[in-house]
mmCIF file of the C-alpha atoms, coordinates in Angstrom:
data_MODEL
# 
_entry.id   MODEL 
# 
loop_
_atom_site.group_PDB 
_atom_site.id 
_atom_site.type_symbol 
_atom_site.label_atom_id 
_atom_site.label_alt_id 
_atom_site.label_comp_id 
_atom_site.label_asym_id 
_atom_site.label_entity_id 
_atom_site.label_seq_id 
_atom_site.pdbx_PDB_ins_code 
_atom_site.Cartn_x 
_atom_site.Cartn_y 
_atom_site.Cartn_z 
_atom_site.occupancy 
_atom_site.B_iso_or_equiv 
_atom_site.pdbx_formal_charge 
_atom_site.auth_seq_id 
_atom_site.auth_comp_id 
_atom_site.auth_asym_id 
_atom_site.auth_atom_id 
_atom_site.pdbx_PDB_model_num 
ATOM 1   C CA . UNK A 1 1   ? -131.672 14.014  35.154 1.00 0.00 ? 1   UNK A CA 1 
ATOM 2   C CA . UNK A 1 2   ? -128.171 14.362  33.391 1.00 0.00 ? 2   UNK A CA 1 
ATOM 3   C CA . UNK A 1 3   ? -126.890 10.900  35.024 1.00 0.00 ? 3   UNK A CA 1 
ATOM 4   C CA . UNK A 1 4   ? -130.068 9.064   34.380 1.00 0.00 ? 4   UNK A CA 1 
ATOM 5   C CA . UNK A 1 5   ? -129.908 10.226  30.627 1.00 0.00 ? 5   UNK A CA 1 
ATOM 6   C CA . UNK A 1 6   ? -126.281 9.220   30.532 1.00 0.00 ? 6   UNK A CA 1 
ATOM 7   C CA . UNK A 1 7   ? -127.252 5.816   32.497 1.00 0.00 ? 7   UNK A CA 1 
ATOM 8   C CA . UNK A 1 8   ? -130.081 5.255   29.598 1.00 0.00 ? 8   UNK A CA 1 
ATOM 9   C CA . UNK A 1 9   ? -127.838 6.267   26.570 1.00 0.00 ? 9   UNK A CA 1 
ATOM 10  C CA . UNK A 1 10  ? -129.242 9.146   26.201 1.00 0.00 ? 10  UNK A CA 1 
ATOM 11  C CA . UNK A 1 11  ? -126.121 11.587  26.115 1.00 0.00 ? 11  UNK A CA 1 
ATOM 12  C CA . UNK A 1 12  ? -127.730 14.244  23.801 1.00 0.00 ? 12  UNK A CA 1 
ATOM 13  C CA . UNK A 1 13  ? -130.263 14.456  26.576 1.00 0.00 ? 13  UNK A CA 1 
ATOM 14  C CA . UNK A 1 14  ? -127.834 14.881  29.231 1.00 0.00 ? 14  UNK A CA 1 
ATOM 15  C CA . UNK A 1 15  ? -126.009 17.537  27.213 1.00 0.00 ? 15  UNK A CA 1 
ATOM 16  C CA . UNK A 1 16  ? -128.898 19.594  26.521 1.00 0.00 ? 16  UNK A CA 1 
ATOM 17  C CA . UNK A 1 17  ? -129.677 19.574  30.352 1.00 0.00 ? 17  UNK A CA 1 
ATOM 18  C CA . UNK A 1 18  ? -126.836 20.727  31.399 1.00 0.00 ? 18  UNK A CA 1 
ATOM 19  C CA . UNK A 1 19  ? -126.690 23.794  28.479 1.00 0.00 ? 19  UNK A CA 1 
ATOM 20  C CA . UNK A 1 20  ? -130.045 24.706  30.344 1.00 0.00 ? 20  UNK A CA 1 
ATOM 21  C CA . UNK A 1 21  ? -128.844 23.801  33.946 1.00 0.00 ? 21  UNK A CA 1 
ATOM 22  C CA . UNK A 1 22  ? -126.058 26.492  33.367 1.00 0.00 ? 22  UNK A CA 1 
ATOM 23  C CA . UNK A 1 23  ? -128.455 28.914  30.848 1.00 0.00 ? 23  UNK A CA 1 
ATOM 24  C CA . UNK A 1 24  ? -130.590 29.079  33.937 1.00 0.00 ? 24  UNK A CA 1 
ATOM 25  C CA . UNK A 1 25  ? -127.609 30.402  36.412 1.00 0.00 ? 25  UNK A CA 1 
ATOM 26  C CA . UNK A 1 26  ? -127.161 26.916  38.182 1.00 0.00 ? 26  UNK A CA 1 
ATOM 27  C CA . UNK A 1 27  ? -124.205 26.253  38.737 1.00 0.00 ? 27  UNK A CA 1 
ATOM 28  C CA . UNK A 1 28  ? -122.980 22.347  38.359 1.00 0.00 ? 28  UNK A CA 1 
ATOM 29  C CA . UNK A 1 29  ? -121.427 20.843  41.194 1.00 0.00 ? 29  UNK A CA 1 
ATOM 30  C CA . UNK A 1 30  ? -118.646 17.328  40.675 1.00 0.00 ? 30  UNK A CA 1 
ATOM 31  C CA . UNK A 1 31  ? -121.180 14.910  40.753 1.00 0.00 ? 31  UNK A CA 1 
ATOM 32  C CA . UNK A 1 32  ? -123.232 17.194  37.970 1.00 0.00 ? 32  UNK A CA 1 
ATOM 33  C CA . UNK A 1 33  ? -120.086 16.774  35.624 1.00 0.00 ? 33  UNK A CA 1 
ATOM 34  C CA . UNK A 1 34  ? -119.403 12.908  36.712 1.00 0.00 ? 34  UNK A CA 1 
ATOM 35  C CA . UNK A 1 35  ? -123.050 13.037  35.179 1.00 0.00 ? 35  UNK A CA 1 
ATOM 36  C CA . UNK A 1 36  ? -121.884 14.058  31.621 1.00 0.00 ? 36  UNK A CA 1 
ATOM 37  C CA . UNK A 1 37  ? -118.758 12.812  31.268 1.00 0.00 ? 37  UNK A CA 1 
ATOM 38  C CA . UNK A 1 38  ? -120.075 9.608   31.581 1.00 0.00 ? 38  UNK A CA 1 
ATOM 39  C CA . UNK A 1 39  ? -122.179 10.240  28.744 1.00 0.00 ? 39  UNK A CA 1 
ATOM 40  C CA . UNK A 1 40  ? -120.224 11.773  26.309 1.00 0.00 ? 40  UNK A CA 1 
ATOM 41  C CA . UNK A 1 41  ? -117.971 8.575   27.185 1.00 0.00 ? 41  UNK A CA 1 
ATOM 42  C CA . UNK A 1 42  ? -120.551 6.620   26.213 1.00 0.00 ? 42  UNK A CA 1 
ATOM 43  C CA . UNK A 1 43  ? -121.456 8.790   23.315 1.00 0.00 ? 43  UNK A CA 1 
ATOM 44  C CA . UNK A 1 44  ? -117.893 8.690   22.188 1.00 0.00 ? 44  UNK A CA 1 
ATOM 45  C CA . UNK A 1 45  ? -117.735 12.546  22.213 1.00 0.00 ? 45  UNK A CA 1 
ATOM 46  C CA . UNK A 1 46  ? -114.399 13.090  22.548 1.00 0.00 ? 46  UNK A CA 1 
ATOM 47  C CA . UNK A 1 47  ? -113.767 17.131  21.966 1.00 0.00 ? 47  UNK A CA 1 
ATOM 48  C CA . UNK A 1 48  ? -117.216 17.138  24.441 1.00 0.00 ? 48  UNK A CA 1 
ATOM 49  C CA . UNK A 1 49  ? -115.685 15.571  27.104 1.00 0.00 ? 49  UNK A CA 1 
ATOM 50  C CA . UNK A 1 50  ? -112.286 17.358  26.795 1.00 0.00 ? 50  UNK A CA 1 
ATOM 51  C CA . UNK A 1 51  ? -114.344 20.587  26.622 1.00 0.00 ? 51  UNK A CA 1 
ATOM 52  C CA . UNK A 1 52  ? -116.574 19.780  29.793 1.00 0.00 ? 52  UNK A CA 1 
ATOM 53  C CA . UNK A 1 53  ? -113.322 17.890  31.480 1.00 0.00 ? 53  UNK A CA 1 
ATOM 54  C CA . UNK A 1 54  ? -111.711 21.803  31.173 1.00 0.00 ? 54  UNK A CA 1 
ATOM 55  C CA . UNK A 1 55  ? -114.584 23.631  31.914 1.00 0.00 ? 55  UNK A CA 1 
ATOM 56  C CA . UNK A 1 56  ? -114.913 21.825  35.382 1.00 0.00 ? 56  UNK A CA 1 
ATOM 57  C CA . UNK A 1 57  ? -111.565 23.089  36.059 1.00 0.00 ? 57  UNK A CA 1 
ATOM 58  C CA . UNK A 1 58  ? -111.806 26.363  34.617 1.00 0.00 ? 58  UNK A CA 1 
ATOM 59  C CA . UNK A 1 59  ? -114.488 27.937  34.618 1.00 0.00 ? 59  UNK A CA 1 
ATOM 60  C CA . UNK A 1 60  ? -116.125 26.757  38.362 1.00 0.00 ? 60  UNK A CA 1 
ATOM 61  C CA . UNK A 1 61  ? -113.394 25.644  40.302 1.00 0.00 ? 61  UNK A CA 1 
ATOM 62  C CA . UNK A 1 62  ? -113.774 22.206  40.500 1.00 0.00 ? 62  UNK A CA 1 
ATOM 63  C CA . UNK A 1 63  ? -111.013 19.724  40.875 1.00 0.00 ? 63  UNK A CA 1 
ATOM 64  C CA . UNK A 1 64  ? -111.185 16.331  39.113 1.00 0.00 ? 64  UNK A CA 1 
ATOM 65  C CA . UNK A 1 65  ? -111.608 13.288  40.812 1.00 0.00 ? 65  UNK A CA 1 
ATOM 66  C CA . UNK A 1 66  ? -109.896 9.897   40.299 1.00 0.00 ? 66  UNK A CA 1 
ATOM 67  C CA . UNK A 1 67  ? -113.783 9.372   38.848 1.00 0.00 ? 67  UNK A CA 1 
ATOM 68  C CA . UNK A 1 68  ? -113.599 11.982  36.467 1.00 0.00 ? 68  UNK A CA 1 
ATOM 69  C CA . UNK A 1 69  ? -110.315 11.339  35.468 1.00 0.00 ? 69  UNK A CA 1 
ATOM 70  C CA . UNK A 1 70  ? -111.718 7.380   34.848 1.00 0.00 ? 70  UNK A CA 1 
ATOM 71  C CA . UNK A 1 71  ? -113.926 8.852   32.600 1.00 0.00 ? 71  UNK A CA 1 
ATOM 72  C CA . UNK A 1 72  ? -111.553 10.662  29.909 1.00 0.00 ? 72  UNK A CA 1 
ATOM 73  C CA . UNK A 1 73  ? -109.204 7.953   30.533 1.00 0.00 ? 73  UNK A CA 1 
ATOM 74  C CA . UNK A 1 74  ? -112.279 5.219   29.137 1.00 0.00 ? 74  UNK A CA 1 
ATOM 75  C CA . UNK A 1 75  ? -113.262 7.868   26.657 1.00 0.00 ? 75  UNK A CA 1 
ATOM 76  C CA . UNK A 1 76  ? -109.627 8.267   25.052 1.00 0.00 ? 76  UNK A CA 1 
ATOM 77  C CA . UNK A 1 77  ? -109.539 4.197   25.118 1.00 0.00 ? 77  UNK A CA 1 
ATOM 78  C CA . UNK A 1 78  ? -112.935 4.081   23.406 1.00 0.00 ? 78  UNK A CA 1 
ATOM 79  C CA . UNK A 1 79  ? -111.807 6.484   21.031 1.00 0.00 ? 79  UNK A CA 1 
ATOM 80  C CA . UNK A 1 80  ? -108.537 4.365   20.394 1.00 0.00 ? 80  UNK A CA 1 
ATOM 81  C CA . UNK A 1 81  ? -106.347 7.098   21.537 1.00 0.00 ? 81  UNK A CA 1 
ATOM 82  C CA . UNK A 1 82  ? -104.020 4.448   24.226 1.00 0.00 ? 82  UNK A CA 1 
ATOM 83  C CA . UNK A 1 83  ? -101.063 7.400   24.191 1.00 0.00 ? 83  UNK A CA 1 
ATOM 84  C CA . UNK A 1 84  ? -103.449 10.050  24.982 1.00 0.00 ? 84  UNK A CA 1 
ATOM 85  C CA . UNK A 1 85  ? -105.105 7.921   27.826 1.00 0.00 ? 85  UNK A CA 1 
ATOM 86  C CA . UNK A 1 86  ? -101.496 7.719   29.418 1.00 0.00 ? 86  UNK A CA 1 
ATOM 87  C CA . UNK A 1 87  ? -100.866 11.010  29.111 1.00 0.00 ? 87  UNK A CA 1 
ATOM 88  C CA . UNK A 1 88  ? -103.636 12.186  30.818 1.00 0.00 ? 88  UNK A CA 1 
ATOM 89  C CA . UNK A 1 89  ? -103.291 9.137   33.814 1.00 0.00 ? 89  UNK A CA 1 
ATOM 90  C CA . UNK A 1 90  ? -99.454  10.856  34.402 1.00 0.00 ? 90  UNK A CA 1 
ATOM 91  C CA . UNK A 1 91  ? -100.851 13.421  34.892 1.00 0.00 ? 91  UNK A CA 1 
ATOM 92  C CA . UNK A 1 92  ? -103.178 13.074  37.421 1.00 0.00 ? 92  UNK A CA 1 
ATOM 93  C CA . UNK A 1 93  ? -102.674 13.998  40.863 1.00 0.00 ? 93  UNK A CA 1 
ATOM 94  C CA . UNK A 1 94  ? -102.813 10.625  42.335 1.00 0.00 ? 94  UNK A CA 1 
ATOM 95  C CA . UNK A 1 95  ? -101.985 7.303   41.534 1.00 0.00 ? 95  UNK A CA 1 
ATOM 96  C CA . UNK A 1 96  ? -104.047 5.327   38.840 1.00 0.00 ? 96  UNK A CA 1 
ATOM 97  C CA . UNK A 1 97  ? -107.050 2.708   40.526 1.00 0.00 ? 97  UNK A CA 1 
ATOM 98  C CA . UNK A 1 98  ? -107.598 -0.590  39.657 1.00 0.00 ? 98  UNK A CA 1 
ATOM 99  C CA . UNK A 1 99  ? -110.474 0.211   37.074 1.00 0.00 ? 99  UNK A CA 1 
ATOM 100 C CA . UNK A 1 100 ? -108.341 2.891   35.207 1.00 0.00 ? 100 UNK A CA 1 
ATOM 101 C CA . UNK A 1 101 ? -105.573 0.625   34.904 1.00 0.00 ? 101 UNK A CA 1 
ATOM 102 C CA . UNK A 1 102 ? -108.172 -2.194  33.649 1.00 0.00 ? 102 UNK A CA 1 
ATOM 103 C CA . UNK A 1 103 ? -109.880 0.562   30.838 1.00 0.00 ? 103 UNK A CA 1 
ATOM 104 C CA . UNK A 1 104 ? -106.016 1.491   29.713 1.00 0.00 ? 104 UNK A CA 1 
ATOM 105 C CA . UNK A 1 105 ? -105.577 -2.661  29.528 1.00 0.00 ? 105 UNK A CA 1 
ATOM 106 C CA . UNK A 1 106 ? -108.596 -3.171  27.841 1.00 0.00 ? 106 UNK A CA 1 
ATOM 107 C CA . UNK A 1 107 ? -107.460 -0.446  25.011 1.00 0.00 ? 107 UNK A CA 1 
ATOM 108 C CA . UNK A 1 108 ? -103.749 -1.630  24.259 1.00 0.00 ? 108 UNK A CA 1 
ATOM 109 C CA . UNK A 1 109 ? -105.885 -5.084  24.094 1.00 0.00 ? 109 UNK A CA 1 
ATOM 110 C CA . UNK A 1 110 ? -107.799 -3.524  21.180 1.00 0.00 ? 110 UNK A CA 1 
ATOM 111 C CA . UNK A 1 111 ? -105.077 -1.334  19.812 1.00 0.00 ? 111 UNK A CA 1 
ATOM 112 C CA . UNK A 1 112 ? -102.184 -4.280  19.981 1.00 0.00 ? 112 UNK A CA 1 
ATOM 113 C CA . UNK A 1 113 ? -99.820  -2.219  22.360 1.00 0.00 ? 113 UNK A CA 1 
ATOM 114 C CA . UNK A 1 114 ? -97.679  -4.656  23.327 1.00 0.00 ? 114 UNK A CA 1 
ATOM 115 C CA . UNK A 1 115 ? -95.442  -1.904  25.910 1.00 0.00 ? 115 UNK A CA 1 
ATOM 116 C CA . UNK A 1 116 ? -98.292  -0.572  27.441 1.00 0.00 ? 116 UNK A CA 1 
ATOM 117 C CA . UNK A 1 117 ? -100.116 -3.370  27.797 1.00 0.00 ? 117 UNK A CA 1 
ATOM 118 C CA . UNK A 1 118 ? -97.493  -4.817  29.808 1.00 0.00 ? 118 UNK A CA 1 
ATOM 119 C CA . UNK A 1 119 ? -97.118  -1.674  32.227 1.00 0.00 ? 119 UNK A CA 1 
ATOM 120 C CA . UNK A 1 120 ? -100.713 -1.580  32.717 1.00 0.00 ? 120 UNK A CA 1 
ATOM 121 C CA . UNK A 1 121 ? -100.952 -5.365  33.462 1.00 0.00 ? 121 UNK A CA 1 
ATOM 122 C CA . UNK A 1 122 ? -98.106  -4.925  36.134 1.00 0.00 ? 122 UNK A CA 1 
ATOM 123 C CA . UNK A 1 123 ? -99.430  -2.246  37.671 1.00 0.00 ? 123 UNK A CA 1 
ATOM 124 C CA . UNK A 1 124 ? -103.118 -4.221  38.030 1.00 0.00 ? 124 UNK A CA 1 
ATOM 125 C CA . UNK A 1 125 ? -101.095 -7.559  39.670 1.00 0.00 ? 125 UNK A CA 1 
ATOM 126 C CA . UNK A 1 126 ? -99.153  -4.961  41.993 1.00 0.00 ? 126 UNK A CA 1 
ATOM 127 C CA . UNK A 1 127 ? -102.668 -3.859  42.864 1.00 0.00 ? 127 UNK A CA 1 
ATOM 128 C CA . UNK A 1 128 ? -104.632 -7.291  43.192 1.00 0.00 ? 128 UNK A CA 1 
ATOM 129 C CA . UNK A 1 129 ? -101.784 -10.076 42.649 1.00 0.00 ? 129 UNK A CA 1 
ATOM 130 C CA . UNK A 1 130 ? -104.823 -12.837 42.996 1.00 0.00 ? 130 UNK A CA 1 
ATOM 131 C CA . UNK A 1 131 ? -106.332 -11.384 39.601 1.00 0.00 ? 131 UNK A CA 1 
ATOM 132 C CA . UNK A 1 132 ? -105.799 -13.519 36.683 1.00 0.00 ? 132 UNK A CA 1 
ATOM 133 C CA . UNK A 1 133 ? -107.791 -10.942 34.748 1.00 0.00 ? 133 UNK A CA 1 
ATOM 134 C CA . UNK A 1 134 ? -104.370 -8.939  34.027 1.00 0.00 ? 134 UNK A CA 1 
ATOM 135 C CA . UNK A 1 135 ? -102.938 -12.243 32.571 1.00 0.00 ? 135 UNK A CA 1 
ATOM 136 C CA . UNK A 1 136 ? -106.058 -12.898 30.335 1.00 0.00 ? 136 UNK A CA 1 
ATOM 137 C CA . UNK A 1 137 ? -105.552 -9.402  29.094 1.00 0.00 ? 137 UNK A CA 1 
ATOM 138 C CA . UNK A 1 138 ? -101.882 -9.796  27.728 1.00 0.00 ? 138 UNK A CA 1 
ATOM 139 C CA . UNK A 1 139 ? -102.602 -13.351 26.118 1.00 0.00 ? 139 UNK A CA 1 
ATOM 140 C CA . UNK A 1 140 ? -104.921 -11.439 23.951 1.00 0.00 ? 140 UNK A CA 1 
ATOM 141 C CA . UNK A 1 141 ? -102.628 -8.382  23.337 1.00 0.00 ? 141 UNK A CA 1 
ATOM 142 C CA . UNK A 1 142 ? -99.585  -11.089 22.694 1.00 0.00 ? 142 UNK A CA 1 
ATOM 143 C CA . UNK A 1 143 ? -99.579  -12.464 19.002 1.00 0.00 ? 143 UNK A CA 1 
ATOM 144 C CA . UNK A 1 144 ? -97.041  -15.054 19.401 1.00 0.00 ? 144 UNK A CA 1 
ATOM 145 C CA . UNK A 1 145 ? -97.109  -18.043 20.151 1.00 0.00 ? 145 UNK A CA 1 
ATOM 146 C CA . UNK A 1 146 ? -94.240  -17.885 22.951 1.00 0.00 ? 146 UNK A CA 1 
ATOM 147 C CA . UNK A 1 147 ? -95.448  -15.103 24.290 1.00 0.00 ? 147 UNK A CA 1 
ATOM 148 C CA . UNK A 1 148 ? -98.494  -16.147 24.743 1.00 0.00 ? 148 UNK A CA 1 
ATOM 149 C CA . UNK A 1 149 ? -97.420  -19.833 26.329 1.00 0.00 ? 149 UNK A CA 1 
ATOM 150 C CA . UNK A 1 150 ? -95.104  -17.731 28.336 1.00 0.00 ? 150 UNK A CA 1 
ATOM 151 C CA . UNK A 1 151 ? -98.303  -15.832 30.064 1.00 0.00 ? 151 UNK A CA 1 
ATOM 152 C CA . UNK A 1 152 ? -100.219 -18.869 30.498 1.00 0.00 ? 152 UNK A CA 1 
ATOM 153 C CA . UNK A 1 153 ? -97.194  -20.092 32.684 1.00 0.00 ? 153 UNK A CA 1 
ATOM 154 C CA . UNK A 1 154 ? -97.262  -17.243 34.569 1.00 0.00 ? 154 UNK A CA 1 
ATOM 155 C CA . UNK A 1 155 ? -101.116 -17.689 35.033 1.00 0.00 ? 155 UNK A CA 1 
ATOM 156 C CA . UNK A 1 156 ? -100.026 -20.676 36.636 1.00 0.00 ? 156 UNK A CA 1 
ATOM 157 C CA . UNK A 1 157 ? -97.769  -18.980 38.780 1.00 0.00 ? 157 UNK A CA 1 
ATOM 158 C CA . UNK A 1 158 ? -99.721  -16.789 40.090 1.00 0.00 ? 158 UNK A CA 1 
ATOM 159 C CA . UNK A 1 159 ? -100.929 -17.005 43.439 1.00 0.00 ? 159 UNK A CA 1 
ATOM 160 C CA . UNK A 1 160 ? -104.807 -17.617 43.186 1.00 0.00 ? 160 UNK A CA 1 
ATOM 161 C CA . UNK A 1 161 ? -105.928 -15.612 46.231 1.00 0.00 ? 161 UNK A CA 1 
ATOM 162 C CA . UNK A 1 162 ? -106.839 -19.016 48.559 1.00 0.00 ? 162 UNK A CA 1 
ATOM 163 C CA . UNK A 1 163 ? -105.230 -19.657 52.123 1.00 0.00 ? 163 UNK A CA 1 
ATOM 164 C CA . UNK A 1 164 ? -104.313 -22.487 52.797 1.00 0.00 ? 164 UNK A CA 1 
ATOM 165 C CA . UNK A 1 165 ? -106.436 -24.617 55.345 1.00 0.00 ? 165 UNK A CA 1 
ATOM 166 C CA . UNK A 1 166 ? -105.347 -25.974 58.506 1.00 0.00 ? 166 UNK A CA 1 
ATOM 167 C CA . UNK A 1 167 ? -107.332 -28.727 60.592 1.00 0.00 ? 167 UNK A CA 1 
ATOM 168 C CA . UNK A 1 168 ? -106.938 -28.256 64.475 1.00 0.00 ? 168 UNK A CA 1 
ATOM 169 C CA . UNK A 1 169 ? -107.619 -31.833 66.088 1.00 0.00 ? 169 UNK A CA 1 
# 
């Protein structure tokens, strides 16, 4: 119920479950808190997620996975909070995936972080070094003109992920 609230923007919903999942002596399990901290990422319910992100830990024992951790790391970004988003992915307790590297992009992309941007666009083409996506990213973070032509070179550069084909006669 709790993910298919959060799936159909219906975080309230999901919230309200889960105060009567645990009312009822139920205890969640990870996936149950997966469930609602996608939607108060979604919802943009920042002290909610921090408060949920804890009590996972906290109160039943659970440790966050790289998913959960994805999920405060979008909800910071969505929130605008790019220093807080690092933070938190130094933290974890194992390296940073391609799609929280991408959400941590995609905010110093909307917050014009320049230094970050840059990390987190590294760390993506260390990942996948075929992805242009990175590259896209920092032309719109860039606002000059050099730096931007500079990028597009380097888009050029880049190796685009094709082997090269050999004919056997």
């Amino acid at each position: 119920m709790i993910h298919g609230y959060a799936l159909n923007s219906l975080g309230q919903n999901a919230i309200e479950t889960f105060e009567n999942m645990t009312n009822a002596q139920v205890d969640p399990d990870d996936i149950t808190f997966l469930g609602i901290l996608f939607a108060c990422d979604h919802l943009r319910l920042l002290e909610e997620g921090k408060r949920f992100f804890n009590l996972m830990t906290c109160n039943y024992g659970i440790s966050p996975n790289i998913m959960h951790y994805a999920c405060m790391v979008d909800l910071f970004r969505r929130k605008g909070m790019v220093e807080q988003a690092e933070e938190l992915m130094k933290s974890m307790p194992f390296e940073p995936d391609s799609a929280i590297w991408t959400s941590l992009l995609s905010s110093c992309r909307m917050n014009k972080n320049d230094r970050l941007a840059e990390h987190a666009a590294s760390q993506l083409i260390s990942i996948n070094p075929s992805s242009k996506m990175p590259y896209l990213h920092l032309i719109n973070v860039n606002g000059s003109t050099n730096t931007r032509s500079n990028t597009r070179s380097r888009i050029r550069n880049a190796a685009t992920g094709k082997e090269v084909a050999y004919s056997w006669m």
